[in-house]
MARGU-275454 format. One line per 10 residues: number of its first residue (from 0); their letters; for each residue x, y, z of C-alpha. Coordinates in steps of 0.1 Angstrom, whole numbers. Layout:
! residues N
NUM> A> X Y Z; ...
***
This chain:
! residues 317
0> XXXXXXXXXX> 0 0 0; 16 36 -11; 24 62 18; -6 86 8; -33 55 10; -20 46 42; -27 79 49; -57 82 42; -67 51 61; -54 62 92
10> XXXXXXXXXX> -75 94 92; -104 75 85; -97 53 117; -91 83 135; -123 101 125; -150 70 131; -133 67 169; -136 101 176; -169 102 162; -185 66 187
20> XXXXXXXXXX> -164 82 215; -183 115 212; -220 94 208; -211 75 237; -201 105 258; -237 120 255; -251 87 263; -236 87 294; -244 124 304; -258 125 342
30> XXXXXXXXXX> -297 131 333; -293 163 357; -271 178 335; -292 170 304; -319 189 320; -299 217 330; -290 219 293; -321 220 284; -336 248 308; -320 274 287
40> XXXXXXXXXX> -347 292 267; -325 287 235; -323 254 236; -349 233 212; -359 203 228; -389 181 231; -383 174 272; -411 186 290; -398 216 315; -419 226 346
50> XXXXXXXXXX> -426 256 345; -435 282 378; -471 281 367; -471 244 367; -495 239 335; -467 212 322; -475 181 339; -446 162 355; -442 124 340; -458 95 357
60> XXXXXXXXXX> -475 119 383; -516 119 379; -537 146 371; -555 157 401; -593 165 388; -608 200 407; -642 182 412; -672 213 419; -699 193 420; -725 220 419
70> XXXXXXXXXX> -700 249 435; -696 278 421; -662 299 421; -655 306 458; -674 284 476; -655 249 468; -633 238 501; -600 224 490; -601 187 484; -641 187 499
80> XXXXXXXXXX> -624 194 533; -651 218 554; -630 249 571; -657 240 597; -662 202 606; -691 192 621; -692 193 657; -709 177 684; -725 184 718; -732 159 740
90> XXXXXXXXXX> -766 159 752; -772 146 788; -801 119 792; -830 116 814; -870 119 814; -894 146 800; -931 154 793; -935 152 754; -963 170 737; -987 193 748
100> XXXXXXXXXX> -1023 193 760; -1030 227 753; -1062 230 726; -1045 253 705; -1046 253 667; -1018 233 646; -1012 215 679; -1037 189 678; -1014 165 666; -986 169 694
110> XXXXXXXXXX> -1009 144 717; -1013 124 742; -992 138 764; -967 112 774; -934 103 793; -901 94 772; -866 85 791; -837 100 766; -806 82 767; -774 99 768
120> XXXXXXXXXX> -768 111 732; -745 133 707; -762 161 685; -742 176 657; -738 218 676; -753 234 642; -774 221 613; -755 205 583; -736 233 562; -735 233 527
130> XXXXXXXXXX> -697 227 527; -698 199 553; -724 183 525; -705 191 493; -673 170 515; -701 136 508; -707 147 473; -667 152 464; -661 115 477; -689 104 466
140> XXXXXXXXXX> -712 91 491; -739 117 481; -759 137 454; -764 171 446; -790 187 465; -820 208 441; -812 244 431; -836 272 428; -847 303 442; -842 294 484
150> XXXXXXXXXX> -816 268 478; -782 274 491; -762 246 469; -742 265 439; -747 300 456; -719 323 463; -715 331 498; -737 299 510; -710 276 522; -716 279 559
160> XXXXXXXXXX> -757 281 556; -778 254 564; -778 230 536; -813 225 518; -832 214 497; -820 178 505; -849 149 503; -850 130 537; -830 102 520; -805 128 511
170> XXXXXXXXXX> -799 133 547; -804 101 557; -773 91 537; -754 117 546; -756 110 583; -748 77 576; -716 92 561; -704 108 589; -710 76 613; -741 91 626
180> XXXXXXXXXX> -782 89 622; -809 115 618; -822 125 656; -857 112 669; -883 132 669; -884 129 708; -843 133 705; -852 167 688; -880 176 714; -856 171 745
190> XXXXXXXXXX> -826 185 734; -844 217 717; -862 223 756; -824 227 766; -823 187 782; -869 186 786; -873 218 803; -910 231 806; -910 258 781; -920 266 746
200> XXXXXXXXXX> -886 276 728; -851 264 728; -842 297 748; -873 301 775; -905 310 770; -903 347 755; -919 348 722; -895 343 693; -878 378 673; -849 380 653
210> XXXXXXXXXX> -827 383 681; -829 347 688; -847 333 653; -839 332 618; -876 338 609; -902 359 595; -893 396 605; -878 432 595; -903 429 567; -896 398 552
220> XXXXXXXXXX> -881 359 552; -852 354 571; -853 383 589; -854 401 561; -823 388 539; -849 366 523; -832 337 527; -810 315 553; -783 330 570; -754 312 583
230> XXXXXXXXXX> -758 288 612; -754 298 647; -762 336 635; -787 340 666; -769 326 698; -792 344 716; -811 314 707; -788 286 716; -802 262 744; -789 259 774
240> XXXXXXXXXX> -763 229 760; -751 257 732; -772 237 703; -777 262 672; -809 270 653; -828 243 666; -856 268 661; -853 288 628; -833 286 596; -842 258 579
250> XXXXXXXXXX> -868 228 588; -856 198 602; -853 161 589; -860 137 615; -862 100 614; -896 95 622; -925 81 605; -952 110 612; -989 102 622; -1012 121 635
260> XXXXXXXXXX> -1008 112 673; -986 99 695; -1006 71 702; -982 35 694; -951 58 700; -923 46 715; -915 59 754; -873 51 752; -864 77 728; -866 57 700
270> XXXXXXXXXX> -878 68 665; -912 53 652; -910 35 624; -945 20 620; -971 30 593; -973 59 571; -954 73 543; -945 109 554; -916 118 576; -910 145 604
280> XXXXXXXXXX> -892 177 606; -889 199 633; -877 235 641; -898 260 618; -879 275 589; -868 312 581; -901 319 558; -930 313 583; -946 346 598; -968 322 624
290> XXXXXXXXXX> -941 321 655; -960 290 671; -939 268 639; -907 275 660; -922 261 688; -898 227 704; -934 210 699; -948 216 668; -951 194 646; -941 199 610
300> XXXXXXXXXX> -941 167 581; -932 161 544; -936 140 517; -898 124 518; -891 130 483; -894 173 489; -866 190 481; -879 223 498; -856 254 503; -879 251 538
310> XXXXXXX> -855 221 548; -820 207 563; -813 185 586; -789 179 614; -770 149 630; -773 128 665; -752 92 669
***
């Protein structure tokens, strides 16, 4: 072989081992360092960069889905985690007169008269928010309550009223979801008498305003707002054990079958579960102008299906 060919071999050799060398350098680059080099702006390259905004997802980490379920902007609680949990008061137990034998009108229903031992019991301190629901419906374990003109779900500035319009199997579920039960009507009696106290309201005997009441008043519902306001807005109203709106705001779901008597009811505190269809509420609501609705023993019932801006519920267990 002449001296030029050998040459010319040689820088051939040369070139292909410089050239694998080089391609196996950048194979073994440290992947830090590749993505160093490809955090400069100049730089074209198809490797996804996370930006401050974090709008470029990061490989092999999910997507987390904002669910609303019926919230508008605002109102959602991170994650369906309520900035106020439900809380509970414990409600001492013993023996009261239920019912009434007065003869007044829209009373005739709240008789016989009749003993009832309470056992020791928890009742959730307000009624069920509209963010402590919508944590059920996030995970799952409810639906959407109705919308319209005097429901709270999907309003702005309603996370902390009373949920409503809710069906009684609604609540039923949602108690159920938070290890608890809808109270008894004699439960709701008791503990809305401040522990079976002989007197009309949860706060004495004085006839109900808006000091104490969301109700009928200052020239219209709710006191005027025309609609709920948040719970515990009139502690002047609390009973005695510090129990919230148990007269006011919303209606009440209970567990109870309703008929028109207590005659067949149970006497241990029990809920009745015998014949009918309809089910009892309690507590009056914030668009009756007839004061005698917020009485602890009136008697108030629904078809279980009514999704009424009228109605909530609270917990016992």
């Amino acid at each position: 072989m002449t001296s030029w060919k050998k040459y010319v071999l040689a820088t051939v050799v040369v070139m292909v081992a410089g050239f694998a060398y080089v391609k196996n350098s950048h194979r073994n680059i440290p992947s830090d360092i590749r993505d160093a080099v490809a955090d400069n702006a100049d730089f074209n390259t198809t490797i996804p960069i996370l930006k401050d905004n974090g709008n470029i997802p990061v490989p092999n980490q999910p997507a987390i889905e904002h669910v609303s379920k019926g919230y508008v902007a605002g109102n959602d609680p991170s994650a369906g985690v309520p900035t106020k949990p439900v809380e509970w008061v414990t409600i001492n137990g013993g023996k009261f007169t239920m019912g009434t034998d007065s003869g007044e009108k829209g009373f005739e229903d709240a008789k016989p008269i009749h003993e009832v031992s309470i056992k020791t019991f928890d009742m959730s301190k307000t009624d069920v928010t509209v963010e402590q629901y919508a944590e059920c419906v996030i995970k799952g374990g409810c639906t959407e309550p109705a919308t319209g003109d005097y429901c709270n779900w999907g309003k702005t500035g309603r996370q902390l009223h009373p949920v409503n319009c809710v069906d009684w199997d609604q609540a039923s579920k949602y108690a159920k979801f938070k290890g608890g039960r809808l109270p008894s009507e004699s439960e709701f009696e008791y503990a809305a008498t401040s522990g079976g106290k002989n007197q009309k309201y949860p706060w004495g005997n004085d006839e109900p305003t808006c000091d104490k009441a969301v109700m009928y008043g200052n020239g219209g519902y709710g006191c005027g707002k025309n609609s709920t306001m948040p719970v515990c807005s009139k502690t002047a109203g609390n009973t005695a054990q510090g129990l919230c709106d148990m007269a006011g705001n919303v209606w009440q779901w209970l567990q109870d079958k309703y008929q028109d008597s207590y005659n067949g009811t149970p006497t241990n505190g029990s809920a009745f579960e015998g014949a009918g269809s309809y089910r009892v509420g309690r507590g009056g609501s914030f668009g009756y102008d007839d004061a005698s609705f917020l009485r602890a023993d009136f008697r108030y019932n629904d078809d279980p299906g009514s999704r009424s801006g009228r109605i909530g519920f609270r917990l016992a267990r």
